[in-house]
MARDREN-517049 format. One line per field, with one value per residue (C-alpha): residue in three letters; x, y, z; residue number from 1. Coordinates in steps of 0.05 Angstrom, whole numbers. Each point is the difference from the previous one (the first is absolute). Example, Ala and Ser with C-alpha at 12.3 -4.5 7.8 and 13.67 -1.06 7.14 Angstrom:
residu ALA SER $
X 246 27 $
Y -90 69 $
Z 156 -13 $
num 1 2 $
//
This chain:
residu UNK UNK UNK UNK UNK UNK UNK UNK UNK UNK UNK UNK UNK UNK UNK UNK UNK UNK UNK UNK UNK UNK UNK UNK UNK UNK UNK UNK UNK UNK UNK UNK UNK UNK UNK UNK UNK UNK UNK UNK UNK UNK UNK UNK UNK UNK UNK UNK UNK UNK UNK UNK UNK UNK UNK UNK UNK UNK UNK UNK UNK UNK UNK UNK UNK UNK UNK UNK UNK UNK UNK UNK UNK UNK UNK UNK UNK UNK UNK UNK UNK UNK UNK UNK UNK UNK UNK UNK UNK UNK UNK UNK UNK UNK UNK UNK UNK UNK UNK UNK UNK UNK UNK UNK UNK UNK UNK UNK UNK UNK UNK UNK UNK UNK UNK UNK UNK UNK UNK UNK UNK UNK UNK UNK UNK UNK UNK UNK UNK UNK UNK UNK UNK UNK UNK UNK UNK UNK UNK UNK UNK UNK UNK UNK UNK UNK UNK UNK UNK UNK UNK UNK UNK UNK UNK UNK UNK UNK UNK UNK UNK UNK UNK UNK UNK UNK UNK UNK UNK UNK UNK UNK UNK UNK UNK UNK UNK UNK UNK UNK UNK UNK UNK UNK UNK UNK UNK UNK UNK UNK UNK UNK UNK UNK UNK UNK UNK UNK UNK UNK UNK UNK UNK UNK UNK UNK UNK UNK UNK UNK UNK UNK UNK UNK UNK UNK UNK UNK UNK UNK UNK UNK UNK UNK UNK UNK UNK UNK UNK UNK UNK UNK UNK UNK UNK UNK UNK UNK UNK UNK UNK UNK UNK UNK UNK UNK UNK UNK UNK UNK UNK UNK UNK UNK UNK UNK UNK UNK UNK UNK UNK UNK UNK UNK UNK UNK UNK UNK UNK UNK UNK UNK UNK UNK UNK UNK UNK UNK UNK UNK UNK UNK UNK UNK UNK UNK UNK UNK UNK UNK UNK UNK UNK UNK UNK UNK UNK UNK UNK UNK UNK UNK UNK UNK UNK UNK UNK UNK UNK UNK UNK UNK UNK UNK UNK UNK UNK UNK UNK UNK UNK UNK UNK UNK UNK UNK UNK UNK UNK UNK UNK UNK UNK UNK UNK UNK UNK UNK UNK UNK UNK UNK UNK UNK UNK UNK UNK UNK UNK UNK UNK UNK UNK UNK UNK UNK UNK UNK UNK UNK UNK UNK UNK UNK UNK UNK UNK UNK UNK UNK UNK UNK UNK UNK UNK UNK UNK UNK UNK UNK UNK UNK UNK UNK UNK UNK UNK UNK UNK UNK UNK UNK UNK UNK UNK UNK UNK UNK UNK UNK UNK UNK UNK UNK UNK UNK UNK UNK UNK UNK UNK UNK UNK UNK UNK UNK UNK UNK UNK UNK UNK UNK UNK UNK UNK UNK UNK UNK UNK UNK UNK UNK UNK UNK UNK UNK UNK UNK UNK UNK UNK UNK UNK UNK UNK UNK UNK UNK UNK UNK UNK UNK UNK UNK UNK UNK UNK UNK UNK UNK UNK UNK UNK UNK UNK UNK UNK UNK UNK UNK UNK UNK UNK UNK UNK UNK UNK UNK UNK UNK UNK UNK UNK UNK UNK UNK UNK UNK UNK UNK UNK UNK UNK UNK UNK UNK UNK UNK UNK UNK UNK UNK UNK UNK UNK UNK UNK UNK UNK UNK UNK UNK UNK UNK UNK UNK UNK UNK UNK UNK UNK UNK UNK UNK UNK UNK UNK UNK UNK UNK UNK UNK UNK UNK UNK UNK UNK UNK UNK UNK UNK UNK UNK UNK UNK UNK UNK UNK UNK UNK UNK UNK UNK UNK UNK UNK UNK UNK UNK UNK UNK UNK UNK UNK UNK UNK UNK UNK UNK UNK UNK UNK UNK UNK UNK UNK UNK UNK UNK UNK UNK UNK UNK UNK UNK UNK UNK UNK UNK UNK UNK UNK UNK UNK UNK UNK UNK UNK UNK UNK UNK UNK UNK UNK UNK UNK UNK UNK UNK UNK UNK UNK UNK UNK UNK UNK UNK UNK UNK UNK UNK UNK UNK UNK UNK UNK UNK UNK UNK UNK UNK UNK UNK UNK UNK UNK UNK UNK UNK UNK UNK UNK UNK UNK UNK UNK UNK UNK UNK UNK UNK UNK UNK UNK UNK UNK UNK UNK UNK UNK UNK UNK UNK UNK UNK UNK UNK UNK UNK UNK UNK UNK UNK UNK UNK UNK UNK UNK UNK UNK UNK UNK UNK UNK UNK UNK UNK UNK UNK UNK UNK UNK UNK UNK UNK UNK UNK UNK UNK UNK UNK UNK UNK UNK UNK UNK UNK UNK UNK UNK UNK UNK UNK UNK UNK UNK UNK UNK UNK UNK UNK UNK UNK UNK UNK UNK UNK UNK UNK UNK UNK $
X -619 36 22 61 7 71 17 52 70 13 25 73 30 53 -55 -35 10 -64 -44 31 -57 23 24 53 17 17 43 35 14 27 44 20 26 32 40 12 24 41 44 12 23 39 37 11 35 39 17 19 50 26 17 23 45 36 4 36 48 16 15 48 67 66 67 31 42 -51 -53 6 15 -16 67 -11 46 -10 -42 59 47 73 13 -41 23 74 -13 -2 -46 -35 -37 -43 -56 -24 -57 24 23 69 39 61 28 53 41 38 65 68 1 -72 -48 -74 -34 -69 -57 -62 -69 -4 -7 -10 -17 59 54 4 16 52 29 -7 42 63 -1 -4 59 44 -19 -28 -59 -46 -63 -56 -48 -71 -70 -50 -47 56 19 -82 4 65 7 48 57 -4 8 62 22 -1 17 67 27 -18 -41 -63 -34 -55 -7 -64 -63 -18 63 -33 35 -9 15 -68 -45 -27 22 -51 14 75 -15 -45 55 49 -39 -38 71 19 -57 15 81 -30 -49 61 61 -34 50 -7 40 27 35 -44 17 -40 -17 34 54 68 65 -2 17 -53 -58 -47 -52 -54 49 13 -76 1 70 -29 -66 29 44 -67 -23 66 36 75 4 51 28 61 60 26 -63 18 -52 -19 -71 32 23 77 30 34 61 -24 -39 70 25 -55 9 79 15 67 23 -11 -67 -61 -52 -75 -3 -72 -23 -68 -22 -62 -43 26 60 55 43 59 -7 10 51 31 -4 36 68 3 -18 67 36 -14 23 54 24 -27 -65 -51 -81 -49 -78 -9 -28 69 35 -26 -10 -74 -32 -23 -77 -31 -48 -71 -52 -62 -55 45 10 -75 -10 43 -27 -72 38 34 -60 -40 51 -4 -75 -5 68 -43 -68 35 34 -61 -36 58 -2 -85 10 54 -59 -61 44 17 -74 -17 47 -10 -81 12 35 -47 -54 27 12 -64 -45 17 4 -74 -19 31 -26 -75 2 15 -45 13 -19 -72 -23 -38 -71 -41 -33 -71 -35 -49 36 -17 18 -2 11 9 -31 -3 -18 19 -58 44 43 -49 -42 58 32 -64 -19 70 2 -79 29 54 15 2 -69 -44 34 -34 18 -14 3 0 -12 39 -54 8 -27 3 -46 53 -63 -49 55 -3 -64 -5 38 -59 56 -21 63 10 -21 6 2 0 41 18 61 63 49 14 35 -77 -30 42 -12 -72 1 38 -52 -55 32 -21 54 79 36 -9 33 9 1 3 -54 45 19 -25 22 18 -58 44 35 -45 5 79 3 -29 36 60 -55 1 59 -41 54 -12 -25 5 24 17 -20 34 -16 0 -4 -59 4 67 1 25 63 -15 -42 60 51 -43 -15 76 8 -60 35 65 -7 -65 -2 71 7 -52 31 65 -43 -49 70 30 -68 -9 -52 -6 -74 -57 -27 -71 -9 3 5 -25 -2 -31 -45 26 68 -32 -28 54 37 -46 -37 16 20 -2 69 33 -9 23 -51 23 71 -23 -42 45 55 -47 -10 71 3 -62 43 -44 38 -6 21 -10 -38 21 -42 -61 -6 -34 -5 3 -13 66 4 -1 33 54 -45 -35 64 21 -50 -3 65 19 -66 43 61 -26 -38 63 31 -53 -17 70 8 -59 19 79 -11 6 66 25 -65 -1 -36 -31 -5 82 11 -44 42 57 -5 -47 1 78 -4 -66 45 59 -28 -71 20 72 24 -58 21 73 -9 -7 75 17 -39 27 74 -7 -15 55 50 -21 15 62 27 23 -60 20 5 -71 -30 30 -16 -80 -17 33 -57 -48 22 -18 -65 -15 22 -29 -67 -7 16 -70 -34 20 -25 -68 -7 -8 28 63 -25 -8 73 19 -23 41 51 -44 -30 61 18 -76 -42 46 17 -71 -3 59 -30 -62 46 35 -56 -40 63 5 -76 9 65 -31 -66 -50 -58 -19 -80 -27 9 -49 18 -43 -19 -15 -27 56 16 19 59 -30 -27 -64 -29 22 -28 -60 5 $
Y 1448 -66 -47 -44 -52 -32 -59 18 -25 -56 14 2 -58 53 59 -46 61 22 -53 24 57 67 9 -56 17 72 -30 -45 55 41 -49 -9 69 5 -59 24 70 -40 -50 73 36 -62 -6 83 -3 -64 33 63 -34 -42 70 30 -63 9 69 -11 -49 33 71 38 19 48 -36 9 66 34 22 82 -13 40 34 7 -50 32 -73 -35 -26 5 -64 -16 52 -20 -66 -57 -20 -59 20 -25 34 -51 -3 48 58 -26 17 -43 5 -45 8 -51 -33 18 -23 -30 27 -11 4 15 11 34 -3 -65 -54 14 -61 35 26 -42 -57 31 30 -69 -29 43 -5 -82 11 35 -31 60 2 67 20 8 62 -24 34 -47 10 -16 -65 -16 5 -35 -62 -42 63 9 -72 -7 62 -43 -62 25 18 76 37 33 64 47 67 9 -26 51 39 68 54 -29 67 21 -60 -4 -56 -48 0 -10 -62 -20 9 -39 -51 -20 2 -50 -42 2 -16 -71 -24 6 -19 -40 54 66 63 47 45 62 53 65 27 61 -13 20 3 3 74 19 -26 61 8 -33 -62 -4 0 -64 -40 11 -38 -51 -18 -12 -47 -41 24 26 58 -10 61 -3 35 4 13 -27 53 -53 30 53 -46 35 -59 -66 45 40 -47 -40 70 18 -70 -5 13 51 -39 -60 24 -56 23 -9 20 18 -26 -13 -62 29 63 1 -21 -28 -18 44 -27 -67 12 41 -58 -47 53 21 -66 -40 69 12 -68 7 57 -48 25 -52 -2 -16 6 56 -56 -44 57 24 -67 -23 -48 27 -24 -54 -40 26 -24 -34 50 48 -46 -18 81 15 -40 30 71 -19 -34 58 37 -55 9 76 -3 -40 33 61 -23 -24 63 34 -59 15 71 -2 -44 50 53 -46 -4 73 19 -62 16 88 -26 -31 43 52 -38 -35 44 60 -49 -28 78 28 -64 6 74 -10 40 -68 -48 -35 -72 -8 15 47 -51 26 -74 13 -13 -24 37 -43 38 -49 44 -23 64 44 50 67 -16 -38 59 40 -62 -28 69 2 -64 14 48 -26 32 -81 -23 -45 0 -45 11 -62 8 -61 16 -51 -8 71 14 76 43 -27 -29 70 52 -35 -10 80 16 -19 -14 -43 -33 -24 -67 -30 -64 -36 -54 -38 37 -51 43 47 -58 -34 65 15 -74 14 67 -29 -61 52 42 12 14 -31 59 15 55 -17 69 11 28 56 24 55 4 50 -2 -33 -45 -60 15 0 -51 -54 24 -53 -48 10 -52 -69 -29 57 -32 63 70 34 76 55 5 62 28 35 25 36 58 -27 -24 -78 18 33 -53 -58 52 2 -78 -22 47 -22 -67 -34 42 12 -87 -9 31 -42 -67 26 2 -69 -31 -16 47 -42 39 19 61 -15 79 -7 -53 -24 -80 -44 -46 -61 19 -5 -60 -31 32 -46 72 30 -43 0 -33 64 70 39 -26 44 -22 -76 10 40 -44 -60 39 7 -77 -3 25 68 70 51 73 68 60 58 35 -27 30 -3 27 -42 15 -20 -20 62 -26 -33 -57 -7 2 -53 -45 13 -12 -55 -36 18 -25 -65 -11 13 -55 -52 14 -5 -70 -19 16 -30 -59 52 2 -76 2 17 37 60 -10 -18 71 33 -40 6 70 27 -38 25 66 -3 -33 43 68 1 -52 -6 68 43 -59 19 79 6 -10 59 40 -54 8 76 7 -43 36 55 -13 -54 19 63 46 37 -61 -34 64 17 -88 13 68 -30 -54 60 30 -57 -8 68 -11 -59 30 72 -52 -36 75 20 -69 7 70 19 67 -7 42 -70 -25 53 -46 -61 4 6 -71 -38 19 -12 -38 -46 -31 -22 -32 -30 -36 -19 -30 -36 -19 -32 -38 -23 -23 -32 -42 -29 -8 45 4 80 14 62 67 50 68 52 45 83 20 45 10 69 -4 -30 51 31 -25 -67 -8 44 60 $
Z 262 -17 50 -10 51 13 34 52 -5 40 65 12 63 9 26 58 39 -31 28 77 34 -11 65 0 -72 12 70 -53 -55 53 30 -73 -7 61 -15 -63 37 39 -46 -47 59 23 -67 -7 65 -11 -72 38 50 -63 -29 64 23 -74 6 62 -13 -69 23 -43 44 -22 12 72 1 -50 49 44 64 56 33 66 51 70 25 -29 62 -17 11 -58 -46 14 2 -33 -67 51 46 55 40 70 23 61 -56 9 -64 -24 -65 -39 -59 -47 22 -47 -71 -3 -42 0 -69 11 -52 3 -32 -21 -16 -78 -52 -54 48 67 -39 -30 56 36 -56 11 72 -15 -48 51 62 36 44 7 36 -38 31 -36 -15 35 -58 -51 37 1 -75 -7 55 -47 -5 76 18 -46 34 64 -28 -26 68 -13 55 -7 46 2 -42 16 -39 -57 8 37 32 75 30 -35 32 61 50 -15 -73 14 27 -53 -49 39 24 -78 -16 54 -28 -74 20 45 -61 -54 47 67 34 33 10 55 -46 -32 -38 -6 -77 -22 57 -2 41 82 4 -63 61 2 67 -44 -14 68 18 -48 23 72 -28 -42 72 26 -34 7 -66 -15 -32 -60 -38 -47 -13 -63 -61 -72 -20 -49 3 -46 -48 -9 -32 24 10 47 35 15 22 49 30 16 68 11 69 36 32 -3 -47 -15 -69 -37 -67 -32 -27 -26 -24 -62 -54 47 -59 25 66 -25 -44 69 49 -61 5 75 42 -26 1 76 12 -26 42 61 10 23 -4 42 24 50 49 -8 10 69 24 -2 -47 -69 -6 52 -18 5 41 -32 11 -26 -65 -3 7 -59 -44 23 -28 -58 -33 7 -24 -61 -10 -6 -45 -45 2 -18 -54 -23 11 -48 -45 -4 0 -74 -20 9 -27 -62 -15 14 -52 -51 17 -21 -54 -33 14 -24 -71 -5 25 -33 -67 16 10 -59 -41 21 -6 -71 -58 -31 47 3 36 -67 -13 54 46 4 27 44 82 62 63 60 63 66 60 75 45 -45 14 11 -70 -42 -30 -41 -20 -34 -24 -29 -35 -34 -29 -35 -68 -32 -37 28 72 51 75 45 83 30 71 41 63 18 70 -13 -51 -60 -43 9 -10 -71 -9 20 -65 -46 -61 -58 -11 68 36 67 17 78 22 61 27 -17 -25 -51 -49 0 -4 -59 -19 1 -43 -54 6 -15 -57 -58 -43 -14 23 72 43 81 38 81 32 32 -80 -50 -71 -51 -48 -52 46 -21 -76 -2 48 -45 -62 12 -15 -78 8 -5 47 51 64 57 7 62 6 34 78 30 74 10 73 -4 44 61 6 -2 -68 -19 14 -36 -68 -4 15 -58 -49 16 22 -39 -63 -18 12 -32 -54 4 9 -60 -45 29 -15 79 27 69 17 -30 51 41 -14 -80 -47 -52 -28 -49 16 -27 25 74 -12 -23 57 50 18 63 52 77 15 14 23 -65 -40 -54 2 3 -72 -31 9 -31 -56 -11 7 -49 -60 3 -11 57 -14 43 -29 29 -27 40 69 57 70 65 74 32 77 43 62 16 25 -64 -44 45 -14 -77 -13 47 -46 -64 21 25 -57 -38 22 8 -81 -17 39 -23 -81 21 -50 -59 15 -28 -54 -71 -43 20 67 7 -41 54 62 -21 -26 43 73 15 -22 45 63 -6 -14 32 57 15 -14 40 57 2 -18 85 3 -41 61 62 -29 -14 74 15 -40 30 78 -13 -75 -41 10 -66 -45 29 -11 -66 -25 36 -42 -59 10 3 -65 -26 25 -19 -73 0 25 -52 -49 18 13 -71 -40 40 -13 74 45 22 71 47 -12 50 53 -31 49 60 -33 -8 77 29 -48 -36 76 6 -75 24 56 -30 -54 61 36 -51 -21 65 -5 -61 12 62 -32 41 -37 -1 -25 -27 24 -4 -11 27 -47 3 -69 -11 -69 0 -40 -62 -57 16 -57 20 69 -31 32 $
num 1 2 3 4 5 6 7 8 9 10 11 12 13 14 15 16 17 18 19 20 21 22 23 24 25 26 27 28 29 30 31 32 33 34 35 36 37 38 39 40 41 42 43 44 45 46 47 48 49 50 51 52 53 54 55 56 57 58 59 60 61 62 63 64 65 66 67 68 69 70 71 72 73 74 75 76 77 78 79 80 81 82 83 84 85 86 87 88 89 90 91 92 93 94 95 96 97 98 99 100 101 102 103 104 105 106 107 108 109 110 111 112 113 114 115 116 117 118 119 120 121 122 123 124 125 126 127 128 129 130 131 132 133 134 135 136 137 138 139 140 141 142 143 144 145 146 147 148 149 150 151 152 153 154 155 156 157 158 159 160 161 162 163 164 165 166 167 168 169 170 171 172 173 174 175 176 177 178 179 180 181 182 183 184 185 186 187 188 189 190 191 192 193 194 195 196 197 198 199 200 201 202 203 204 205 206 207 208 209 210 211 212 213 214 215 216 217 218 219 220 221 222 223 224 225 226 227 228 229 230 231 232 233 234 235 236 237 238 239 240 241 242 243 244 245 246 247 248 249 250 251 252 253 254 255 256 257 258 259 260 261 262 263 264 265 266 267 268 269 270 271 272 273 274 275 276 277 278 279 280 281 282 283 284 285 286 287 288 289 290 291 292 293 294 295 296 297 298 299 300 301 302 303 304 305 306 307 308 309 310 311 312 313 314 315 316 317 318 319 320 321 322 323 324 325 326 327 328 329 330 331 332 333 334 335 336 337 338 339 340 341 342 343 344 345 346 347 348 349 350 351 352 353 354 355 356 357 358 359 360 361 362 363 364 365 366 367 368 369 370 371 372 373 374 375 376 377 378 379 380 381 382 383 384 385 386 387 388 389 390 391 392 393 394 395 396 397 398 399 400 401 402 403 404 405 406 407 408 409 410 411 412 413 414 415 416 417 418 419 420 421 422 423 424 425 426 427 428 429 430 431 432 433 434 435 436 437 438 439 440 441 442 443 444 445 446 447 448 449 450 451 452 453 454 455 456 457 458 459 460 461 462 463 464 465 466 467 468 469 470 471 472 473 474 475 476 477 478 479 480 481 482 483 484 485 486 487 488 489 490 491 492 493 494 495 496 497 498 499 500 501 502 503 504 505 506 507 508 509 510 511 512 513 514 515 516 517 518 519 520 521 522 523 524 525 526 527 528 529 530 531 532 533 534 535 536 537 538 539 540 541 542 543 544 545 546 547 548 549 550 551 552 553 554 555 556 557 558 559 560 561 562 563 564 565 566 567 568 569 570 571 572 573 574 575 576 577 578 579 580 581 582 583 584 585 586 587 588 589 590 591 592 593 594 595 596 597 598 599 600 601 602 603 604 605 606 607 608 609 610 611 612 613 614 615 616 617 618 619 620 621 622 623 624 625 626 627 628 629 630 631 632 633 634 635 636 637 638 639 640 641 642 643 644 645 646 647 648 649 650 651 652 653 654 655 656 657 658 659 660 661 662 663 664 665 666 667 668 669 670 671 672 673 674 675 676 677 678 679 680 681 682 683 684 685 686 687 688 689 690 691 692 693 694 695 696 697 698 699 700 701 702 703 704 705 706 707 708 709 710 711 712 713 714 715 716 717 718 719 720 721 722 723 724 725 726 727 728 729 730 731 $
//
């Protein structure tokens, strides 16, 4: 037995929680997680309200006059039925209701105020000298201040209509005087006034009152509110035309009116054009117009008090803030569906070219390569997988094979379940545990020959996996080839989910990446490089956590080709909890990142190494980093269509997404030659499994932008390679 000994990396100032006793370092781990549990949960829930405040102020509503109404009027006092369109409900129950006095009209709009038509409507009234009262949506007036304060400002008078326009007959009491009261708030931020008029959504004339309007006139009293109704409708919600509009709206008589219009929820052209024609002809026939308040004798909108101010402007900021987080939620989401169909795209035409091309009768790398190679296979208690992997690799179909296990300080029977196999071909060497980059480091230090193949301790190989593997390497310029990983362990559901994900999402890149000339990773679990191409490479290096990503990227930057053999596979155990899946991937993505940050310079260089950056680096940061970042909105906004949107659209727009994942995925079954049976739990993935990729994605974002340093995970292994061909796993 040969014994390689190492000197250990130097130690990192970041991990001084190593030099703490085990006791306080486990306390301070812990305390990490928690807060770590904490600051996620924190940022769900303030995400969550975010969504919940928007949804909220933003709720879809039918014009007034549009909505059933119950029929029933036996609560209704006939004093209130027969009386007058203002009414007022005392603290004591006392009812008193008021009408307008001869030939004055009151022009009053609801639903506003809206940035296109308000305006508008605020410039005919200014061209004919007419005030109106202006019935707003707190959550519009939140959204539009400036249009509310002219409303004021041009001696016009502004009430409540409720918040988010609901039917208040549906709500209980508590909400009603949520929705009059934010409304209150939003109307002192934009004006510096308040209001004691309020008019009730979907409300109509005195004598339409049903028992459930009642219910809520009696409540709106209480609070200190006038109830105002109308009584003539322009039905302008209909849209009839300007004609009839001016129709609906002349009075037969002298009577005082309080006529109904919109000034929002839609094109308001006709009522525009409407108002234009009728106010100059009513005054001509001596009609005059005024706010409801002028006309009963009370003053249109006092000024508000300061908490109420400083309380509005608490309200409309937050609505402000969720406005704008879901815009950019919907801006993010177009994005991620942008790349998912740019990415099928052009997998679908490269990859089924690059098949087609290297399934050829006519193609050939050159030569056969039949140079003797070095296997080096990095093992760190790797007892219970180490045996059919060696035994796998010895007996490779390709001459002259050597297979080198450099066990990396193993404190488990690693070293004798090798020794136990009594093959020729095979060596072991010992080294100071530091890491599987030095214990690579160290194998390729002890080789004997240029080409050398890396392989994972947890991997078998078809017998011919090495041979074809190494055939790219005819090419003089060829510096490493990445083999086709497999999922060994694939009858559980997890196996399942991550066979579909390494066909799909390694294998059928790889193919894309293998076309552009950008292949971003070489796998630990089987490839293949030259020598000289690692050396000039700087070997394997320790700076990251995807060692394999790190070299193959300076490879790239070398001026060395890269390619994918299909053709070359190999079988690896793949995490079989949750836990462990966890852990894997959170190391893949962080490493990720930290090699592409640390290989950012190829970006502005030239040469081979500014083809590779600015080739390879942004197809690697939008498809492999940005996209799988923002592919959780698709899900978030799904769900979100689902409780607040059309159901049948954001069902119909999420399967379409399925379909193509689907395509997407019997395309990669087909090119790798594998059963279509597993796809059947694709769906059940992209519900269930995809969320936790996502957040592993998210999390070790998070880690790198604020510059955690994350160390190795082990992965616990079971031996399970059940799923591999018998001969394979040498059964």
């Amino acid at each position: 037995m040969t014994v390689y000994r190492a000197t250990p990396p130097p130690h990192d100032p970041a991990e001084t929680t190593g030099r703490l006793p085990p006791l306080q370092r486990k306390r301070r781990i812990r305390r990490r997680r928690v807060m770590s549990g904490v600051l996620a949960l924190v940022g769900l829930l303030l995400l969550a309200t975010v969504i919940l405040v928007s949804v909220y102020t933003d709720a879809g509503f039918s014009p007034d006059g549009t909505t059933p109404r119950t029929t029933s009027t036996r609560e209704v006092p006939k004093a209130v039925s027969e009386g007058g369109p203002i009414i007022e409900v005392d603290a004591a129950g006392k009812v008193t209701t008021r009408g307008m006095p001869a030939r004055t009209i009151a022009l009053t709009f609801d639903d506003g105020p809206d940035p296109e038509w308000t305006p508008k409507i605020l410039d005919v009234l200014g061209k004919h000298h007419a005030p109106a009262t202006f019935f707003v949506v707190g959550s519009q007036v939140a959204r539009h201040p400036a249009i509310a304060r002219r409303i004021t400002d041009e001696g016009h008078e502004i009430a409540g209509h409720s918040f988010t326009h609901p039917d208040l007959a549906e709500l209980p009491d508590w909400r009603r005087e949520m929705e009059n009261s934010q409304t209150q708030l939003a109307i002192a931020y934009a004006t510096g006034r308040s209001s004691s008029l309020m008019r009730p959504p979907y409300s109509s004339f005195a004598d339409a009152i049903t028992d459930k309007d009642w219910e809520t006139v009696q409540s709106v009293g209480q609070q200190g509110y006038l109830t105002v109704l109308d009584t003539m409708d322009s039905q302008d919600w209909r849209r009839p035309g300007a004609d009839a509009i001016v129709r609906n709206l002349t009075p037969r008589g002298t009577a005082g009116q309080i006529v109904l219009l919109h000034d929002a929820g839609g094109d308001r052209s006709q009522t525009v054009a409407a108002l234009d024609r009728l106010l100059p002809e009513l005054q001509r026939k001596g009609y005059r117009f005024s706010t409801v308040s002028a006309a009963i004798g009370a003053e249109a909108n006092p000024p508000a008090t300061d908490d109420t101010i400083w309380r509005g402007r608490a309200l409309v900021w937050t609505v402000h803030v969720a406005d704008a987080v879901l815009n950019v939620l919907w801006a993010l989401l177009i994005v991620a569906g942008g790349l998912i169909v740019v990415r099928t795209l052009i997998l679908f035409a490269f990859a089924w070219r690059h098949s087609r091309h290297r399934r050829s009768p006519d193609w050939s790398w050159g030569l056969p390569v039949t140079t003797p190679v070095t296997i080096i296979v990095p093992a760190y208690n790797e007892e219970k997988t180490i045996a059919p992997a060696v035994r796998s690799l010895s007996q490779s179909a390709h001459p002259g094979v050597e297979v080198l296990v450099v066990d990396d300080g193993s404190t488990d029977g690693t070293a004798q379940a090798v020794r136990d196999l009594r093959l020729g071909n095979v060596r072991i060497v010992q080294v100071p545990n530091a890491g599987k980059a030095n214990a690579l480091n160290a194998g390729v230090a002890l080789s004997r020959n240029e080409l050398v193949v890396m392989v994972d301790a947890d991997t078998v190989v078809e017998p011919d996996a090495v041979h074809r593997l190494v055939q790219p390497f005819a090419d003089p310029m060829m510096g490493a080839v990445a083999g086709n990983v497999k999922v060994a362990n694939r009858k559980n559901l997890i196996g399942k989910w991550q066979h579909i994900e390494y066909v799909i999402g390694f294998n059928l890149d790889r193919r894309l990446y293998d076309t552009l000339g950008c292949i971003p990773t070489i796998p630990g679990a089987l490839g293949a490089f030259r020598r000289k191409a690692l050396t000039e490479a700087g070997g394997l290096s320790t700076d990251t956590l995807a060692e394999d990503t790190d070299l193959t990227m300076a490879i790239h930057r070398a001026g060395w080709r890269v390619v994918y053999q299909e053709s070359a596979r190999a079988y690896t155990e793949a995490p079989a909890t949750v836990r462990q899946l966890w852990k894997q991937r959170y190391r893949w993505s962080y490493g990720t990142m930290q090699s592409m940050w640390k290989h950012r310079r190829a970006v502005v260089e030239s040469g081979a190494s500014g083809r590779f950056g600015r080739r390879g680096l942004p197809f690697i940061a939008l498809f492999s980093v940005l996209l799988p970042l923002l592919a959780p909105l698709i899900d978030l906004m799904a769900v979100y269509g689902l409780l607040f949107l059309d159901r049948q659209i954001t069902i119909i727009g999420w399967l379409a997404m399925l379909v193509v994942q689907v395509l997407t995925a019997i395309l990669a079954f087909r090119l790798d030659r594998e059963p279509l049976r597993p796809l059947w739990t694709l769906p059940l993935q992209q519900v269930v499994y995809r969320q936790v990729m996502y957040l592993v994605l998210l999390v070790s974002a998070l880690a790198a932008v604020t510059g955690r340093r994350l160390r190795w995970q082990t992965i616990h292994r079971t031996g399970d390679l059940s799923s591999a061909p018998s001969p394979v796993r040498g059964v």
